[in-house]
C-alpha positions as CSV (number, residue, x, y, z in Angstrom):
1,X,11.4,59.4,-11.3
2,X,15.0,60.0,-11.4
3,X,15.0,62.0,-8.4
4,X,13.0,59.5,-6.3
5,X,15.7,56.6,-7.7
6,X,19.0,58.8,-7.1
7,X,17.8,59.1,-2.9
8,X,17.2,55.2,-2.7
9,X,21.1,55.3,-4.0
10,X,22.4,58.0,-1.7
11,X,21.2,56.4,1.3
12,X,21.8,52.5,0.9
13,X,22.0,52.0,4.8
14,X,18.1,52.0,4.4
15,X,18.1,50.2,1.4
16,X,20.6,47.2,3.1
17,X,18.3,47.6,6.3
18,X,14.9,47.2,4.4
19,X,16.6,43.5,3.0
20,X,18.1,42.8,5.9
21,X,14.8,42.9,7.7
22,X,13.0,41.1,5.1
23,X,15.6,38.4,4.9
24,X,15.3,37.9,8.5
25,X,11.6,37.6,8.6
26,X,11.8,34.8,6.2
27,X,14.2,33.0,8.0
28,X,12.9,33.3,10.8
29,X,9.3,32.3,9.4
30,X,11.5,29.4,7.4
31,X,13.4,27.9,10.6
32,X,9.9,28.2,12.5
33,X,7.7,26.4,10.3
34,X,11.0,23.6,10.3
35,X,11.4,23.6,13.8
36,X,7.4,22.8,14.2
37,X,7.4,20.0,11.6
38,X,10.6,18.2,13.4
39,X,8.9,19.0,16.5
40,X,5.5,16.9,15.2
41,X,7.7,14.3,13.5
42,X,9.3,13.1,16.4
43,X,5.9,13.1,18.8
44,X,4.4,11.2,16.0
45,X,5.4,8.1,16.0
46,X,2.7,7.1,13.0
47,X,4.3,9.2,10.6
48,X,7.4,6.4,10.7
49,X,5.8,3.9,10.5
50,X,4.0,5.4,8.0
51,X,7.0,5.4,5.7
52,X,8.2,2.0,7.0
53,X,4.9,0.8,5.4
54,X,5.6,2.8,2.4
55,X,9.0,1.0,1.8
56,X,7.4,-2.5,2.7
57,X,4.6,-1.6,0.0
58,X,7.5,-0.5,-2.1
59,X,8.9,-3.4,-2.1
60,X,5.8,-5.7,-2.3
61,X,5.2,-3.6,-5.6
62,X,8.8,-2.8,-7.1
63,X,10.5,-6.1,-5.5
64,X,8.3,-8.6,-6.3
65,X,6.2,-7.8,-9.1
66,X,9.6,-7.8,-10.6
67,X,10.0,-11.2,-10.3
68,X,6.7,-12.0,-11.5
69,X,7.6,-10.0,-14.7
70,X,10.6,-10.7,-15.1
71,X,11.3,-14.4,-14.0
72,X,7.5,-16.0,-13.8
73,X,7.2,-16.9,-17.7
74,X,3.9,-19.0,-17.1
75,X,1.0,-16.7,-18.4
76,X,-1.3,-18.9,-16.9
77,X,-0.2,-17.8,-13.0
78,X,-2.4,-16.9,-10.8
79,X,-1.0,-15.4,-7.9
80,X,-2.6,-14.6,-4.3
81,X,-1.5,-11.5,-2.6
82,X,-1.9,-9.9,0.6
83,X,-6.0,-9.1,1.1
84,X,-5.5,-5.8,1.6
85,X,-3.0,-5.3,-0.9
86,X,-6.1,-4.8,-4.0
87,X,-3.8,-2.9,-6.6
88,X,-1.1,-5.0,-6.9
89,X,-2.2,-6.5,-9.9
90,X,-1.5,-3.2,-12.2
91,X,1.9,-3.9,-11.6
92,X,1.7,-7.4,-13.0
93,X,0.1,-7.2,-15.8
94,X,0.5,-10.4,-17.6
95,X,-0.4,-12.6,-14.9
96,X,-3.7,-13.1,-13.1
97,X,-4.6,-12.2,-9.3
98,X,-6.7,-14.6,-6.8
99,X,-9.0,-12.4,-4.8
100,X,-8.7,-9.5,-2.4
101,X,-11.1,-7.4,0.1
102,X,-11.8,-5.5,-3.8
103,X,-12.7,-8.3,-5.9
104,X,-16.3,-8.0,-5.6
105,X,-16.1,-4.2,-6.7
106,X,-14.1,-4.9,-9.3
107,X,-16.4,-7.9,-10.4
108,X,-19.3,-5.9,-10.4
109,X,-17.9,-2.7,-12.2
110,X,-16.1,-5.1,-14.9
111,X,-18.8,-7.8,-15.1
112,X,-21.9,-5.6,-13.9
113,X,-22.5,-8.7,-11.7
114,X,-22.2,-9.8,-8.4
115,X,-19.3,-13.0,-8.0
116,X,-21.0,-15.9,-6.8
117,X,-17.6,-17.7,-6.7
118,X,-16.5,-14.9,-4.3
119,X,-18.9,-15.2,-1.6
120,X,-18.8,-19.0,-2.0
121,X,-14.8,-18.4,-1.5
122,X,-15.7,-15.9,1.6
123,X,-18.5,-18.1,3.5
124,X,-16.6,-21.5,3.0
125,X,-12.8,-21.3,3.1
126,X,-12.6,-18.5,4.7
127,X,-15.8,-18.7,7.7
128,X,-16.7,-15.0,6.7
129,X,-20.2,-14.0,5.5
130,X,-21.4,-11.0,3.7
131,X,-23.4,-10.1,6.8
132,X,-20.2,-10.3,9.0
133,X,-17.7,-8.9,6.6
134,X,-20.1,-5.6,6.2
135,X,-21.4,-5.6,9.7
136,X,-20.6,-2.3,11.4
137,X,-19.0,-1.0,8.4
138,X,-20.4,2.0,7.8
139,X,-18.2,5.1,9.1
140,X,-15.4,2.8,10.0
141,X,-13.4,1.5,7.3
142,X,-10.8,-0.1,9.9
143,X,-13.3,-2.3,11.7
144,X,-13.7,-3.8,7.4
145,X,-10.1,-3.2,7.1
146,X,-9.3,-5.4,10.2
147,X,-11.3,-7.4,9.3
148,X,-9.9,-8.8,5.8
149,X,-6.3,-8.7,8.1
150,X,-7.6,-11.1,10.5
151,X,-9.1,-13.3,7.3
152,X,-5.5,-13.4,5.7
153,X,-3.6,-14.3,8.9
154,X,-5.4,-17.5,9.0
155,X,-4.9,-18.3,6.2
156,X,-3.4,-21.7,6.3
157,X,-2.2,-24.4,3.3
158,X,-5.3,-26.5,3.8
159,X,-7.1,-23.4,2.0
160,X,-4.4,-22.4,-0.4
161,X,-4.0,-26.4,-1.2
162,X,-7.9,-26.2,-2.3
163,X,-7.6,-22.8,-4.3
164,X,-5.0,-24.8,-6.4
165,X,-6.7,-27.6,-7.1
166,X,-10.1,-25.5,-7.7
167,X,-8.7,-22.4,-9.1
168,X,-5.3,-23.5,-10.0
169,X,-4.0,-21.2,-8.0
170,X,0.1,-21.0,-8.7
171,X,1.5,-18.6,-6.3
172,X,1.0,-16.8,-3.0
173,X,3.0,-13.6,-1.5
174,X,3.4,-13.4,2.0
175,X,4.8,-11.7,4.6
176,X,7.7,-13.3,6.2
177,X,6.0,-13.2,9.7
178,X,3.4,-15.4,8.2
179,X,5.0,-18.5,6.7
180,X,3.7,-20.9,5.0
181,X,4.9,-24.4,4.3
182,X,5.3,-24.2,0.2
183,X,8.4,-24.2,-1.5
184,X,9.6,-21.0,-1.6
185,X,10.7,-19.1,-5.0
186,X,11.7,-15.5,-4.0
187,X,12.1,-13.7,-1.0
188,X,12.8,-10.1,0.1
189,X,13.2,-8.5,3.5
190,X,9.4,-8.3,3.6
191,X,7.6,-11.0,1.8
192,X,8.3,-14.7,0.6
193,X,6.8,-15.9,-3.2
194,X,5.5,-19.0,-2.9
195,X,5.2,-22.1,-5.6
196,X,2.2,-23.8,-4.9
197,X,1.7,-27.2,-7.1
């Protein structure tokens, strides 16, 4: 064993070759597999929007369930946030959420019944029916998806004014590109908090 260890040391031009060529490989392998994702980054012009949406989810769930935790001390709130928006309310725990394109999952895995109030809700403030809503659903998700968008950009105070006197709804979160004529409590750079009484 000796013997076989005392020629690796008498000829460490091989030895420094050997690294050198595995070094190189893996740089080359390294700056490759780089130079392919920058490549699809930059053709891809999903992937930033991707994070865009990530920050403005960021700051619908760090931003502003902050205020509701911090500065909303009225356990009895019930806020209404964006449709699609459904886990939202794990971040703001101590008050209660309106409904979203989940509620009637949720109401039938925590109630192991169907919400009459939500299809009442659906059908006549919001013109949907079960029928339409589920209508071509199945292997598309964005058709369902789009669907619940289109349902929250018409929203309009008429509705929201009923849900408060009904539900006594308190709050609504909004994107800033869909205002709303409510006095306004908190704002970010994405959404506005809204005081509805």
């Amino acid at each position: 064993m000796k013997a076989k260890n005392n020629i690796l040391l008498q000829q460490p031009i091989i030895v420094a070759l050997v690294l050198l060529v595995f070094f190189v490989g893996y740089k080359l392998s390294f700056s490759q597999s780089v130079k392919s994702c920058i490549k699809s980054f930059l053709r891809n012009s999903n992937e930033i929007k991707t994070v865009a949406v990530q920050d403005k989810r960021k700051l619908l769930y760090e931003d502003v369930s902050s205020f509701f935790n911090e500065d909303v001390a009225d356990r009895k709130a019930l806020i209404l946030y964006p449709f699609l928006e459904f886990d939202f309310p794990i971040f703001v725990p101590r008050h209660d959420s309106f409904i979203s394109y989940m509620t009637p999952a949720y109401s039938l895995f925590y109630n192991l019944q169907g919400s009459g109030e939500f299809k009442y809700i659906l059908e006549n403030d919001l013109n949907y029916s079960l029928d339409r809503l589920f209508r071509g659903r199945i292997n598309n998700a964005k058709i369902f998806y789009d669907r619940w968008d289109e349902m929250w950009k018409n929203l309009d105070e008429g509705i929201i004014n009923r849900w408060n006197e009904k539900y006594n709804l308190t709050h609504v979160i909004r994107e800033k590109d869909l205002p709303l004529n409510f006095p306004v409590v908190y704002q970010n750079s994405f959404y506005v908090v809204y005081e509805i009484k």
